[in-house]
C-alpha positions in Angstrom: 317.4 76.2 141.2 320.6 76.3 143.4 321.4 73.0 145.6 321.5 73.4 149.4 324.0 71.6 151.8 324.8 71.6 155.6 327.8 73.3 156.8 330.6 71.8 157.2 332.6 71.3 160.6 334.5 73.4 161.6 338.6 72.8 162.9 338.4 74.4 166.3 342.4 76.2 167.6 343.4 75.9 170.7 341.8 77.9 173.5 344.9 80.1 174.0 345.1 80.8 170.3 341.2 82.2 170.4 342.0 84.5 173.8 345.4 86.0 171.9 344.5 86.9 168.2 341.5 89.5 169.1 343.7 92.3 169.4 346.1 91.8 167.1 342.5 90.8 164.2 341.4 94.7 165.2 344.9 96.4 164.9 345.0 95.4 161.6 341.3 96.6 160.7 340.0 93.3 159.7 339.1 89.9 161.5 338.1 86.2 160.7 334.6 85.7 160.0 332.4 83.2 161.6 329.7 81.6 160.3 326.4 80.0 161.7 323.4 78.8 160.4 319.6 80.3 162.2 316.3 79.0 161.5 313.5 82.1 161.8 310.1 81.6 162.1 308.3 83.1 158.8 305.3 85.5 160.2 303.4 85.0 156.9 303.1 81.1 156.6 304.5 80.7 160.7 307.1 78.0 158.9 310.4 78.0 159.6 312.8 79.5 157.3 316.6 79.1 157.1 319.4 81.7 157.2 322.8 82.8 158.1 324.7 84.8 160.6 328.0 85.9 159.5 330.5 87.5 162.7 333.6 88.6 163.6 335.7 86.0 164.8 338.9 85.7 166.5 340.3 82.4 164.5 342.0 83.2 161.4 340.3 82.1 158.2 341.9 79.3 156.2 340.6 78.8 152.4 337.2 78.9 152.2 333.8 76.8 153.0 332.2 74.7 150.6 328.5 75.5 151.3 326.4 74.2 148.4 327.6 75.9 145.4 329.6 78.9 147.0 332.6 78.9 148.2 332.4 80.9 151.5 335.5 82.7 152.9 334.0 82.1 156.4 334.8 79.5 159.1 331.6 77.4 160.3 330.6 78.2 163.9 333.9 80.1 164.6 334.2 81.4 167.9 332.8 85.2 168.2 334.7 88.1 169.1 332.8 89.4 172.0 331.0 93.1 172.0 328.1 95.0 170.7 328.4 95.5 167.0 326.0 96.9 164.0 324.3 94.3 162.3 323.1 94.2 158.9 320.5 92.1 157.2 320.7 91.3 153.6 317.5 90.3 151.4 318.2 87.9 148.2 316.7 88.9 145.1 313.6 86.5 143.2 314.3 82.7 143.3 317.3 84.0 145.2 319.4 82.4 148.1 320.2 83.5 151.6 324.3 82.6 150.0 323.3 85.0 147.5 326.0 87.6 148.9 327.9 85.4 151.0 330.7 88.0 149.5 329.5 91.0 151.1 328.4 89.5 154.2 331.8 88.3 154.8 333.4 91.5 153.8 331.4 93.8 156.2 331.8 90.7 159.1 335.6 90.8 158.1 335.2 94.4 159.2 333.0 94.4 162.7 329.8 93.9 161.5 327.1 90.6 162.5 325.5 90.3 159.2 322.1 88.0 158.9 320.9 86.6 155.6 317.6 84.7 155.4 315.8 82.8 152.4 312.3 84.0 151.8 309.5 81.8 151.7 307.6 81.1 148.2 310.2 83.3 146.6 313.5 81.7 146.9 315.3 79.0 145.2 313.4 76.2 146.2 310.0 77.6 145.7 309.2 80.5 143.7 305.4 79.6 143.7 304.5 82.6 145.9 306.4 85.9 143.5 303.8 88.4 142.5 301.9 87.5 145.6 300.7 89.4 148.8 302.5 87.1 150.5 306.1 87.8 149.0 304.9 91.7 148.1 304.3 92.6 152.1 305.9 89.6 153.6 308.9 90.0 152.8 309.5 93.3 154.1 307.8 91.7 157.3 310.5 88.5 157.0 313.4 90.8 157.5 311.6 92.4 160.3 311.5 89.3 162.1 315.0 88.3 161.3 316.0 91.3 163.2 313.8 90.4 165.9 314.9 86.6 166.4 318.5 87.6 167.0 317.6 90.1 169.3 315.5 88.2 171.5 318.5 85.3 170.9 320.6 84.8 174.3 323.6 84.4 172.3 323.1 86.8 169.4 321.6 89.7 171.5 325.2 90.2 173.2 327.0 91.2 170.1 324.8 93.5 168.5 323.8 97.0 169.0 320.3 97.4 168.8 321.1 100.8 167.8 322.8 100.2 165.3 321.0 98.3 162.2 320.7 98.8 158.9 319.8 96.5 155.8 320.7 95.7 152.3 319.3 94.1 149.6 319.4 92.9 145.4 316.3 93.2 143.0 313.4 92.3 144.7 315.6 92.5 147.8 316.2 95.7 146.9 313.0 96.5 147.0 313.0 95.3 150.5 315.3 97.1 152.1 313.2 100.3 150.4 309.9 99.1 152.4 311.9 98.3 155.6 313.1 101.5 155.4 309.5 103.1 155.2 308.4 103.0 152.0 304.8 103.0 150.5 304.3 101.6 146.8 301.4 101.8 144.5 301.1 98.4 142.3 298.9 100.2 140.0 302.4 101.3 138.6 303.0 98.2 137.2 300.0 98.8 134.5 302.1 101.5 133.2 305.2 99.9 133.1 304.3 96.2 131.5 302.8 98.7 128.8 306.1 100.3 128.4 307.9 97.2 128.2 306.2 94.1 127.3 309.2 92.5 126.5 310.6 92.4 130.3 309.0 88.6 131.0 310.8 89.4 134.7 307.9 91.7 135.7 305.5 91.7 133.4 305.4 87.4 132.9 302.2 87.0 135.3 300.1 90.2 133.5 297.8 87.2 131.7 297.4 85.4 135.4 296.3 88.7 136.6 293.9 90.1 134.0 292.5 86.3 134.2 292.3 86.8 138.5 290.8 90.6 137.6 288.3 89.4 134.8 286.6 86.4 137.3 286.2 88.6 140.4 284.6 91.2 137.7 287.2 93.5 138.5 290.0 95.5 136.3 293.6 94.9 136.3 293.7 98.3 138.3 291.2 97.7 140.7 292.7 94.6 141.5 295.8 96.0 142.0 294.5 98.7 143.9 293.2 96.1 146.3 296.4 94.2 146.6 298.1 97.8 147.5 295.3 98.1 150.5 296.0 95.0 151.7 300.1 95.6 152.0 299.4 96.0 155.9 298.0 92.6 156.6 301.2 90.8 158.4 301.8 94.1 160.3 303.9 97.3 159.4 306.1 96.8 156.6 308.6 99.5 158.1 311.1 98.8 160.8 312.2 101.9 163.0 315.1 100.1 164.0 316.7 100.3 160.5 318.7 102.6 160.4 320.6 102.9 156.8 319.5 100.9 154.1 322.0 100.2 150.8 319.2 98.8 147.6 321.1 97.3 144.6 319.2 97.1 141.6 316.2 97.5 143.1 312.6 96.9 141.9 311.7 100.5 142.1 308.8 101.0 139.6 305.8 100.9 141.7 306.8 103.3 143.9 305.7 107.7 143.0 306.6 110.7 143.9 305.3 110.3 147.6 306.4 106.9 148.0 309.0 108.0 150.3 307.5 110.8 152.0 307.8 108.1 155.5 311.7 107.6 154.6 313.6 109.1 157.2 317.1 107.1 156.7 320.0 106.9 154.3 319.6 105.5 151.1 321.6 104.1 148.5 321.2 103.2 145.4 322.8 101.1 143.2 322.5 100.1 139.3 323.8 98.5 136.1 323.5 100.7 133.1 322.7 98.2 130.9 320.0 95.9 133.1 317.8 94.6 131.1 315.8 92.8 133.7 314.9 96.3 136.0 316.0 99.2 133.4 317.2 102.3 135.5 315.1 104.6 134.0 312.3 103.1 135.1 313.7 101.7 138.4 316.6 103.4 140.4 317.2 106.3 138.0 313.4 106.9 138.5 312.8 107.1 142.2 316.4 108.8 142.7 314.8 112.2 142.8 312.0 111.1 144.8 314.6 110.0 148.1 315.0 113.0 150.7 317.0 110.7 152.4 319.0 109.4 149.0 323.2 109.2 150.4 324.4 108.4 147.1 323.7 106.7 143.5 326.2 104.8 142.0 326.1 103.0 138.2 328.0 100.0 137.0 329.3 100.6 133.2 327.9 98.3 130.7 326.3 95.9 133.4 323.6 93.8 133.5 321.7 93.2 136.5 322.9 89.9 137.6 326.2 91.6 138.2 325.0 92.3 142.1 325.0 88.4 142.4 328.3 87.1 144.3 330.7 86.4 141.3 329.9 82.3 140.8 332.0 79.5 141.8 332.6 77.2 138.8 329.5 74.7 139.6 327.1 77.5 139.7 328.3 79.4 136.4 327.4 75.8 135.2 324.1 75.7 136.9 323.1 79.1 136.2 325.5 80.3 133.3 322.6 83.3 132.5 323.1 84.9 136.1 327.2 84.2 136.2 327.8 85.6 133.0 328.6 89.3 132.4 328.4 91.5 129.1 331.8 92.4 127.7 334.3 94.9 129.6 332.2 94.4 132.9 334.6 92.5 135.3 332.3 91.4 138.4 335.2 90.6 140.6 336.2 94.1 140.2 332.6 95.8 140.0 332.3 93.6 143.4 335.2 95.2 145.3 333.9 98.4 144.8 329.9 97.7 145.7 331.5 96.2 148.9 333.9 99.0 149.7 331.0 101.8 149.3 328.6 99.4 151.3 331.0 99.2 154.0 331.9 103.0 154.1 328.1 103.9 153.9 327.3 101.8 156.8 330.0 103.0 158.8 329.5 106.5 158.6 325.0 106.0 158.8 325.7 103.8 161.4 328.3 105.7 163.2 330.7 102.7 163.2 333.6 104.7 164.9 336.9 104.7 162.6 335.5 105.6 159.6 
């Protein structure tokens, strides 16, 4: 869906320039941001699978980056500002890009944190051939994991993160993500209930023929094949991480999880929603597991959005490309809604992560 392109390089400043500006980027509260591209390896398929890492950096931004279709306010392979800091990793929604959120990965790099973004395999922009899957269901969850791990067994990346201090975010099925990283446990049966509800929502319910078809010729229910699919959620290992420690879900795909879903969620959560998404309703998504988080910090709605509104606000080729996902129902100004998700994402991780200054 979205064209890829190699970063640009970078123009380096002078040496002296790089030693200088560090303290002067942390008096003020906010720094350059570098950015670098990663490859991880994908536990599920063992391919490699491209990503991001967005950093502090000493050199002062000029403009922005022309990465694909976004426009990134990052420069490529900037030099780092030396230190332990938290890191967060950011899941893309379905058919999404590791770009996605270049906004918010900037905006909490601009403030001290090493952010990691990654695309995941059979369910990202280039191949989507994988969505509804066991693969994307309990890989992805298991993708993030071993983002986390490749840049802390990195001889580079390892010195500027705290290994202490990491949380995650994530959009839509990425949403969803960051839930399971964080320890939850869903039931797919639950997604019986909710096609029956609403038919209409092609987003989720568009492979219900493919699986009564895959039910009906192993001479099986739709239930009892879903009930399978739940048992098998453990085959590429754990789909928690104990290292996570906050984790920030916008729009999340929420409905297959229950009352005791999160009974194994010991961290912050928060949620995030548009009132008016029509692709995940919040009643039967955020709204709906809201009462069900222990751990929930906080749940915050968008007036009168849908739920593309979490997506980075689009750069004029995209809002050609994709004019359904850039475009935003009257009175809903994503520029704006997107100042605010970024301030509460950066305030939440800061105080779950015990960022000091906060």
């Amino acid at each position: 869906m979205l064209p890829a392109s190699h970063l640009r390089r970078p123009h380096r400043f002078a040496f002296l320039l790089a030693l200088l500006l560090p303290l002067a980027a942390f008096a003020s509260g906010t720094t350059g941001v570098g950015i670098t591209a990663i490859t991880i390896t994908d536990p599920v398929s063992g391919q490699p699978t491209q990503g991001y890492v967005f950093y502090p950096s000493a050199q002062a931004l000029h403009g922005t980056t022309a990465i694909g279709p976004y426009n990134v306010a990052a420069t490529p392979d900037a030099p780092a500002i030396a230190g332990a800091k938290p890191l967060v990793v950011i899941s893309h929604g379905n058919g999404g890009s590791d770009l996605g959120h270049h906004d918010l990965a900037t905006w909490l790099a601009s403030h001290g944190f090493v952010v990691a973004t990654l695309n995941h395999l059979g369910d990202y922009f280039r191949d989507t051939s994988k969505v509804g899957s066991i693969e994307v269901l309990a890989g992805r969850p298991v993708q993030v994991k071993a983002t986390i791990t490749r840049l802390l067994d990195d001889p580079h990346w390892k010195t500027l993160i705290d290994p202490t201090r990491i949380g995650v975010a994530g959009f839509s099925a990425g949403g969803y993500t960051a839930l399971m990283v964080a320890g939850a446990r869903l039931q797919l049966v639950r997604f019986v209930d909710f096609c029956q509800h609403y038919p209409q929502d092609h987003d989720v319910c568009g492979h219900a023929a493919g699986f009564k078809a895959k039910a009906a010729s192993q001479g099986k229910t739709v239930e009892q094949l879903l009930d399978g699919m739940t048992a098998q959620m453990g085959r590429y290992g754990d789909t928690a991480d104990p290292r996570v420690k906050a984790a920030f879900a916008m729009a999340p795909l929420s409905l297959i999880f229950d009352a005791h879903s999160f009974d194994d969620v010991h961290i912050p959560v928060f949620l995030y929603y548009g009132q008016n998404d029509s692709v995940l309703p919040p009643e039967a998504n955020a709204r709906h597991i809201a009462p069900y988080l222990g751990t929930l910090y906080a749940i915050k709605e968008i007036p009168h959005a849908d739920h593309w509104v979490f997506l980075a606000p689009c750069s004029p080729e995209l809002a050609k490309d994709i004019p359904t996902m850039c475009r935003d129902p009257a009175g809903v100004d994503r520029v704006k809604a997107h100042e605010q998700i970024d301030a509460d994402a950066l305030a939440f991780f800061r105080r779950t992560l015990d960022v000091k200054g906060h």
